[in-house]
C-alpha positions in Angstrom: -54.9 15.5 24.1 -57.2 13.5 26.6 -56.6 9.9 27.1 -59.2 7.7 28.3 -58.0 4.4 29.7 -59.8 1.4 30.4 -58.1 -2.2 31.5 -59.3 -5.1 33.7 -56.5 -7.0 35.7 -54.7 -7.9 33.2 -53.6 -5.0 31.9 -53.7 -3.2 35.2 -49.9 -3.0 35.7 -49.7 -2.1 31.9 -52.3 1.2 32.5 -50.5 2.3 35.4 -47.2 2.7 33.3 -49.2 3.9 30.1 -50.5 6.9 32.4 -47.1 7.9 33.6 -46.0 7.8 29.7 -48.8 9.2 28.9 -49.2 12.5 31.5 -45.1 12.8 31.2 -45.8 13.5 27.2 -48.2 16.4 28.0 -51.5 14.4 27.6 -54.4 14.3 30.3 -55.2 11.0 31.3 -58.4 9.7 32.8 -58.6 6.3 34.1 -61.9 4.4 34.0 -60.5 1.3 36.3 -59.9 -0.8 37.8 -58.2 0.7 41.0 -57.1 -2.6 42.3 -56.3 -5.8 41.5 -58.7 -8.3 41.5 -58.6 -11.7 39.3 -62.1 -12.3 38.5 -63.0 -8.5 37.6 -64.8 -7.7 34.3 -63.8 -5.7 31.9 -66.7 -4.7 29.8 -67.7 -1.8 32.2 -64.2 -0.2 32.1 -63.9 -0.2 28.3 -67.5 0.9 27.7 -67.2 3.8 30.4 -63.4 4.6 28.5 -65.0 4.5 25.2 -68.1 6.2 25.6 -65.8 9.2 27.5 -63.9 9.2 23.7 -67.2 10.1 22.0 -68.9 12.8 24.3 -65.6 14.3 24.6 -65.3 14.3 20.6 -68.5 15.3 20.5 -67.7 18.7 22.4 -65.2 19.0 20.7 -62.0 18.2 22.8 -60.0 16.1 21.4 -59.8 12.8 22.7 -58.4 9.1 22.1 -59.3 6.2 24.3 -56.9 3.0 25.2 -57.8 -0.2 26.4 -56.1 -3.3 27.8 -56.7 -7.0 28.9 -54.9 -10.4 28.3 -55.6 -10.5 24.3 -57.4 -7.1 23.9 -60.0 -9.0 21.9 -63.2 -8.5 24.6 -62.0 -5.3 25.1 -62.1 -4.0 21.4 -65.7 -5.4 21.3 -66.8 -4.3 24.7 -65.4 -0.6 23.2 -67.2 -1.1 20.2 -70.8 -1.5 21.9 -70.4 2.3 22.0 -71.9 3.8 19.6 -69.7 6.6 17.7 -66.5 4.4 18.7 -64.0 2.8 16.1 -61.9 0.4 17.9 -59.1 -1.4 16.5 -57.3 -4.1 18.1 -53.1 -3.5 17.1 -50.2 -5.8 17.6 -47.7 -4.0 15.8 -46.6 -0.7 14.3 -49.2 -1.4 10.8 -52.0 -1.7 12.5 -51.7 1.2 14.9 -50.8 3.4 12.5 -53.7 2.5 10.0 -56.2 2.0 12.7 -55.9 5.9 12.9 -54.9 6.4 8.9 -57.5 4.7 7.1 -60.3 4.3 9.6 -60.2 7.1 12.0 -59.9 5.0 14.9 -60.4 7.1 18.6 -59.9 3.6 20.7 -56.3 1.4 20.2 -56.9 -2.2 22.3 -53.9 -4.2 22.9 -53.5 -7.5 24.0 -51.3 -7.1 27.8 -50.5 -10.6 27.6 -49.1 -10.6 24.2 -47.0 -7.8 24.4 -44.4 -6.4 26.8 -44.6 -2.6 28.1 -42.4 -1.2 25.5 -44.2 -2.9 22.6 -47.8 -1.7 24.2 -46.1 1.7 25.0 -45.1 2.0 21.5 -48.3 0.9 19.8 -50.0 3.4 21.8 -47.5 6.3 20.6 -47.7 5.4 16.7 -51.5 5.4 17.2 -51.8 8.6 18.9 -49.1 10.5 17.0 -50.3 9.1 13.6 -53.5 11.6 12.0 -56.7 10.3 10.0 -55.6 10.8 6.2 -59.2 12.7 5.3 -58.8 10.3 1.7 -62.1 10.6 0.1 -62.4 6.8 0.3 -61.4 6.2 4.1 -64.3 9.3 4.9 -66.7 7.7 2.7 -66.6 4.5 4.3 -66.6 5.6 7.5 -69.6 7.4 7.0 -71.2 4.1 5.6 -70.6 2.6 8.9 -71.8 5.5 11.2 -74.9 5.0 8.8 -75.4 1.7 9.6 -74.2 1.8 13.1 -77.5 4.7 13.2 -80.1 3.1 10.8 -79.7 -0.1 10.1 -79.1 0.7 6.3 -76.1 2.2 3.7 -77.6 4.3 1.1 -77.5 2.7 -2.1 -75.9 -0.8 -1.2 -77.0 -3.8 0.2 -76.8 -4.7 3.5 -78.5 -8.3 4.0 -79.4 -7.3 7.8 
């Protein structure tokens, strides 16, 4: 599988060891940045460039996850989730990595590098990537109402006070 990684200095140290997990488990990793350490970089164009890699690689059908990283993961997971096509899910523990892929089809896992140490971020990132989308009628359905919205605005017959 190919693993896009985006991360701003905080999580820098984190992505370096997460791509040596990662490539030693058979997956390709691409790293969107940062390539150095700097204390004042911003994040937004890592995660978006990670994210939107995620969706034209799913769209050509390779298959493809994305990871990102910063102090709480919180700007990340919204920076991903500008991309349209992406389903970002911030995890903190073994639950919500697992369900994040389960129940919503998630192709981006943010975690918080400050929160957690490298074997908790390292094992977030496994669950999530080893655990498949269940294909329930229910989780499909309402992902489908939110690539709807996400593309017009609208969810066929519900209301959606926009």
């Amino acid at each position: 599988m190919r693993i896009h990684i985006g991360t701003d200095h905080a999580g820098l140290e984190f992505s370096r060891h997460i791509q040596d997990h990662l490539t030693a488990k058979g997956h390709e990793v691409v790293d969107h940045g940062p390539e150095s350490y700097d204390p004042v970089d911003d994040y937004p164009s890592f995660c978006i460039n990670a994210a939107h890699a995620v969706v034209q690689d799913q769209q050509a059908g390779v298959e493809a996850l994305g990871v990102v990283f910063g102090g709480s993961g919180n700007g990340e997971q919204i920076s991903a989730n500008k991309v349209k096509g992406v389903r970002a899910a911030l995890a903190w523990n073994e639950a919500t990595a697992k369900l994040a892929r389960e129940h919503n089809d998630a192709n981006v896992i943010s975690i918080g590098a400050r929160q957690h140490t490298i074997e908790e971020a390292t094992a977030l990132i496994d669950w999530f990537i080893e655990e498949p989308f269940s294909f329930e009628e229910r989780h499909v359905r309402r992902i489908a109402q939110m690539a709807e919205y996400e593309t017009t605005g609208t969810i066929s017959d519900r209301v959606v006070d926009a």
